[in-house]
N, C-alpha and C positions, 0 to 999 in steps of 0.2 A: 284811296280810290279802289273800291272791286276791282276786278280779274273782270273784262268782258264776256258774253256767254258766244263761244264761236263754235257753230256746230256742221256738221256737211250736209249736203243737201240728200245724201242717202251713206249709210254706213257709219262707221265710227274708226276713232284713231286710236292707235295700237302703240305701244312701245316697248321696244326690249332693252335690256341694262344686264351689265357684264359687269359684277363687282369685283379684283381682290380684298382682302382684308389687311392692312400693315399690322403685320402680327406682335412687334414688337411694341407698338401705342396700346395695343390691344391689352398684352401681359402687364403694360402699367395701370391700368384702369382699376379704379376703386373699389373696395371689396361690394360688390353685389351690383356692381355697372351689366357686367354680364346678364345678368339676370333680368335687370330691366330693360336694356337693352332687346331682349328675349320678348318680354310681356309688350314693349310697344307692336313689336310685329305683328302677334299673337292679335292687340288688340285690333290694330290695323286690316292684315286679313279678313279677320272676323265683319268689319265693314263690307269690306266688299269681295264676297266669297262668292261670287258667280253664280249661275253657270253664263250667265249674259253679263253686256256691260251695266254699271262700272265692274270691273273683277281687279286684282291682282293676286296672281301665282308667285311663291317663290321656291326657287330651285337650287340648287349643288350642281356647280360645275363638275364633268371628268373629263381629263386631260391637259390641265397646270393654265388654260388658257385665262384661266378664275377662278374666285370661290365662290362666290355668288350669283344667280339669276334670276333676273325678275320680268315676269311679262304685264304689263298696266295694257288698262283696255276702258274705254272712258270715250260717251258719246258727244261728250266738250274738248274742246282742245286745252280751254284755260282751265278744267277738270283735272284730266290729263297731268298739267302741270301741275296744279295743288298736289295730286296723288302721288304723282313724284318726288315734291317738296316734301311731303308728310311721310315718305319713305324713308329719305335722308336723313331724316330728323329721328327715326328709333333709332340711328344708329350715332356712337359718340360722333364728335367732331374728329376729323383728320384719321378713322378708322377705317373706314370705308374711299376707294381709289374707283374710278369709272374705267375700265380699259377696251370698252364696245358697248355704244350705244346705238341703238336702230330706230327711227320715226315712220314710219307707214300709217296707211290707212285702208279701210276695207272697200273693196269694188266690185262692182258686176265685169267679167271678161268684156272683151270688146267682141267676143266672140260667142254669146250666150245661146244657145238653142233659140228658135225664134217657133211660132205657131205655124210659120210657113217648112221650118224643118222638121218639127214633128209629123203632119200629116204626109208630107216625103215618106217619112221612115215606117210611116203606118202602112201607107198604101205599098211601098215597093218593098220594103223590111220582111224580116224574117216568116209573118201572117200576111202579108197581101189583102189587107182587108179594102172592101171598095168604100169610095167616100160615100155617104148616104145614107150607109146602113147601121143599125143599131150596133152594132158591132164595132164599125169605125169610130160612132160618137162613143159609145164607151172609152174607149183603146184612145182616145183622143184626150176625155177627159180627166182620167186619169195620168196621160203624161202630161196634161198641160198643171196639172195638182203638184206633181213633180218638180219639175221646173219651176214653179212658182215656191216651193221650200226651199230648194236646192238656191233662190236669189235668196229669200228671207235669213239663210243660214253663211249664208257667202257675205252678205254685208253686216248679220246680227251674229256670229260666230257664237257658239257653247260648245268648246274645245274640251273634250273628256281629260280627265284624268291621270293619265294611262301614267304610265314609270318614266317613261325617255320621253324627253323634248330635243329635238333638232334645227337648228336653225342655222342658215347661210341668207346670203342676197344674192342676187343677179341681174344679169343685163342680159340685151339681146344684143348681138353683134351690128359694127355697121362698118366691116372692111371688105370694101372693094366687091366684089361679088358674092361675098356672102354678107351683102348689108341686108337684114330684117326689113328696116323701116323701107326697102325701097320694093320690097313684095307688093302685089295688088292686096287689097281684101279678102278676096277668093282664095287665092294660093296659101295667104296665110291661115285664114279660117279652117282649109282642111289640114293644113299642117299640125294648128291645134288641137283639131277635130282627133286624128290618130293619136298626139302626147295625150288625153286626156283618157282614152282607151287603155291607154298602156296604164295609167297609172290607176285607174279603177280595178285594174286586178288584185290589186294592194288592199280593196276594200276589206274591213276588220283586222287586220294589220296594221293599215298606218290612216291613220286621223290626218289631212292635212290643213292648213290655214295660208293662200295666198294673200297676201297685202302691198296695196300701191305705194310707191317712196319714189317717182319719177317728180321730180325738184324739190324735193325732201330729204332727201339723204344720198349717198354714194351711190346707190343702187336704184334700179328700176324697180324690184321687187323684192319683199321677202319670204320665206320660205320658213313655214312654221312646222314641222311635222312630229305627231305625235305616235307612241309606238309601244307594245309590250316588251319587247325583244331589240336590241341593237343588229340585228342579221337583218333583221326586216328595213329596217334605213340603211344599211348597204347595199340590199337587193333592189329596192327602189331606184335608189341614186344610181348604183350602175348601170341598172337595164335602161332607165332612161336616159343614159348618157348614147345610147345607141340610139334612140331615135333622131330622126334630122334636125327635129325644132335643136334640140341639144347639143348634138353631135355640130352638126353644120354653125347653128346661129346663138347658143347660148356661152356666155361670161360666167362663172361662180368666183363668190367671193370664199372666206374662212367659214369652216363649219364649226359649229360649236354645241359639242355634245353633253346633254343636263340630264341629272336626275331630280325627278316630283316630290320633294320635301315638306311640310309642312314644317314651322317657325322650330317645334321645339326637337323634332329629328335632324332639321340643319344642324342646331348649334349641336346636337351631339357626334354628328358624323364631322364637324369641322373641329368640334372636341373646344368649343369657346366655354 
């Protein structure tokens, strides 16, 4: 019987996979297992080498937490899974161990710019332009061009390249008065309104990728961030640990820091 085709009604489903490798099953493997083991990947990749979905990346853990990481990104759920499955499968039996897996999916904020906050920002913002005028409808039409990528790229993600991937989960708090979920709409829209400030300072430095996991996985969200420099995902992470969405109302889980390998740089920096 087929895999069912289960798709979302806007965005696509995301997965991350935390491998080590049992190095000792590893060193008995057959003269040239390595190798093809190598070339599955190799072919696989090459399948689906992005920059949109279906994709899979794979990465080199640093910091002992793994050895391996992989991000799958697939606009089927029963996709998803195959691509999974046909992951596991370049690698021998009983060589490959899971020790962090993540299920998410891509979303619009609950919080997205609206047509009625752009013209706000027109008319009272930094130009004060009057509604009316050719000037406002430029200035309008342009941020509403904006905003309409800025959804097309938040739920069809083309995550660059870059050297370092970062990734943790998170919750928002719900203790006693600092519960999130029991804020208005208002209060919390601008509270987002300013974290989102903060973090656009970051732009060409840090790439990021939000993704929903609210009854999907441990976490509310996960936290994809991509970066040339590791100072740059510390300066991020801290500064925003000052703000109040953070400070006051945010959960982090394990971070887990990877470097962008391609199949045949992995196995030489893992030395297979």
């Amino acid at each position: 019987m087929p895999l069912p085709t289960v798709k979302l009604s806007q965005g696509i489903h995301v997965m991350h996979l935390f491998h080590r490798l049992d190095r000792a099953r590893w060193a008995q493997l057959p003269a040239g297992e390595s190798a093809a083991s190598r070339a599955r990947l190799e072919k696989l990749c090459a399948q689906f080498p992005g920059p949109a979905a279906p994709r899979l990346s794979t990465y080199a853990n640093v910091g002992g937490r793994a050895d391996l990481a992989f991000v799958l990104y697939h606009a089927d759920l029963a996709g998803l899974g195959e691509l999974h499955r046909e992951l596991e499968a370049c690698f021998p039996p009983g060589t490959l161990q899971t020790v962090y897996s993540y299920l998410s999916v891509t979303e619009l904020p609950e919080y997205v710019t609206t047509d009625d906050d752009m013209k706000r920002m027109i008319e009272h913002g930094e130009k004060k332009l009057k509604p009316g005028t050719p000037e406002f409808d430029e200035a309008f039409a342009a941020a509403k061009k904006r905003n309409e990528e800025y959804k097309h790229y938040r739920l069809n993600p083309e995550m660059q390249d870059w050297e370092i991937m970062c990734f943790y989960g998170m919750s928002k708090k719900r203790d006693l008065a600092d519960n999130w979920y029991m804020l208005d709409f208002d209060a919390r829209k601008k509270l987002m309104g300013g974290h989102a400030r903060s973090g656009r300072k970051y732009a060409g430095r840090i790439s990021q990728m939000i993704t929903g996991s609210t009854g999907l996985d441990d976490w509310e969200w996960g936290v994809t961030l991509m970066a040339h420099q590791l100072d740059a995902v510390k300066e991020i992470v801290y500064e925003m640990r000052f703000d109040e969405v953070s400070a006051r109302y945010g959960e982090f889980g394990p971070f887990y820091i990877n470097l962008r390998l391609p199949p045949a740089d992995l196995w030489e920096h893992l030395r297979l």
